[in-house]
N, C-alpha and C positions, 0 to 999 in steps of 0.2 A: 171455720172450725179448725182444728186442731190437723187433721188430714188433708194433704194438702194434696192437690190433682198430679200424679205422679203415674204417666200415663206405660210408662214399662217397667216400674217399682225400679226399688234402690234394694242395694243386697250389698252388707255389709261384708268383708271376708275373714275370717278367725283363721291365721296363720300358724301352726304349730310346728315352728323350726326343729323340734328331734325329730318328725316322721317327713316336714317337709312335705308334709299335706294341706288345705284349704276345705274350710268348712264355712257354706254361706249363712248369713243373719241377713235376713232380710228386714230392711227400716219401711215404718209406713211413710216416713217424707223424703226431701230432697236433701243428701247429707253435703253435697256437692258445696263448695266453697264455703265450710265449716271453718269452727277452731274446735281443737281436739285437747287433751291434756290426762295425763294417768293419774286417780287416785292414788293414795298410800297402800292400798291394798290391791290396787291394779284396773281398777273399775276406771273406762273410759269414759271421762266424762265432755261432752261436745255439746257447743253451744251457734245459731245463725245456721245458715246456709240459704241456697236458692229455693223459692217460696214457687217461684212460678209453675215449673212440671213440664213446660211448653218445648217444646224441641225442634218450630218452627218459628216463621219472623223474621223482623231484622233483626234482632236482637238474639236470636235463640235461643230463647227463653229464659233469659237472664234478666228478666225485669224485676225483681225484688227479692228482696232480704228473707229470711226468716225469724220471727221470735221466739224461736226454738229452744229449750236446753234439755239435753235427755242424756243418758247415761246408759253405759252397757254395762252389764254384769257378765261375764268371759266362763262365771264358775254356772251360768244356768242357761248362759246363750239370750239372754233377755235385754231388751232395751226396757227401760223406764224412762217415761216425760216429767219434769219437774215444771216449776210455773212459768208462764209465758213472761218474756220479757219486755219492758215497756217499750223496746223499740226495735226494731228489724235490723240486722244485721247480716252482711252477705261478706267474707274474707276478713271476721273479728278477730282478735286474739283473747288467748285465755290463761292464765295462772292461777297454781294452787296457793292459798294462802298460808300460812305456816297453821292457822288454826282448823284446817280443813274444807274453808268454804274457797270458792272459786269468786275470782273477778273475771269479767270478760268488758274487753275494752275496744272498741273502736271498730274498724270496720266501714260498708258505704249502705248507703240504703236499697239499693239494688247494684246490677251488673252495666247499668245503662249511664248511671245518675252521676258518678265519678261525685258524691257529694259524701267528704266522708260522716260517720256519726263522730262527734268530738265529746265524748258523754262514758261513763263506766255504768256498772251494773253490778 
């Protein structure tokens, strides 16, 4: 499913440099080795990260991607999820395109695999 085992939750931080405070947003998945990028209106939009939740192993817990893309909204403190991607991504990248949609490029298929994805979206 869409929620993934994320066994101490993920919490986002909303940074407000004039009071120099923190305000948590808490994510239902693992935002952990994402790609990030700001709308034109400031909406963060992030795409991939670590699928696993696992925080033991050899690996800990770095064994796969996520097909994640979700978006924060800053003006209501809300994440939205957009559609899953056809392929898991863990350390993608991401740019805004001048017409407002996003590409997200490349990336590996988990934290173990060292195989990258060679594929856009």
């Amino acid at each position: 499913g869409r929620y993934h085992n994320v066994p101490y939750g993920e919490i986002g931080s909303i940074f407000d440099p004039i009071s120099g405070t923190h305000q948590p947003s808490p994510v239902v998945d693992n935002i952990f080795c994402h790609a990030a990028v700001l709308d034109a209106d400031g909406t963060l939009f992030t795409a991939g990260g670590d699928g696993d939740g696992q925080l033991e192993g050899p690996a800990g817990g770095l064994l796969s991607g996520l097909n994640t893309q979700r978006s924060f909204d800053y003006r209501t403190n809300q994440w939205t999820y957009g559609q899953e991607m056809r392929m898991t991504r863990w350390y993608p990248s991401a740019v805004r395109l001048v017409n407002g949609s996003f590409i997200i490029i490349g990336g590996l298929t988990s934290g173990t695999s060292y195989l990258p994805q060679k594929n856009l979206e």
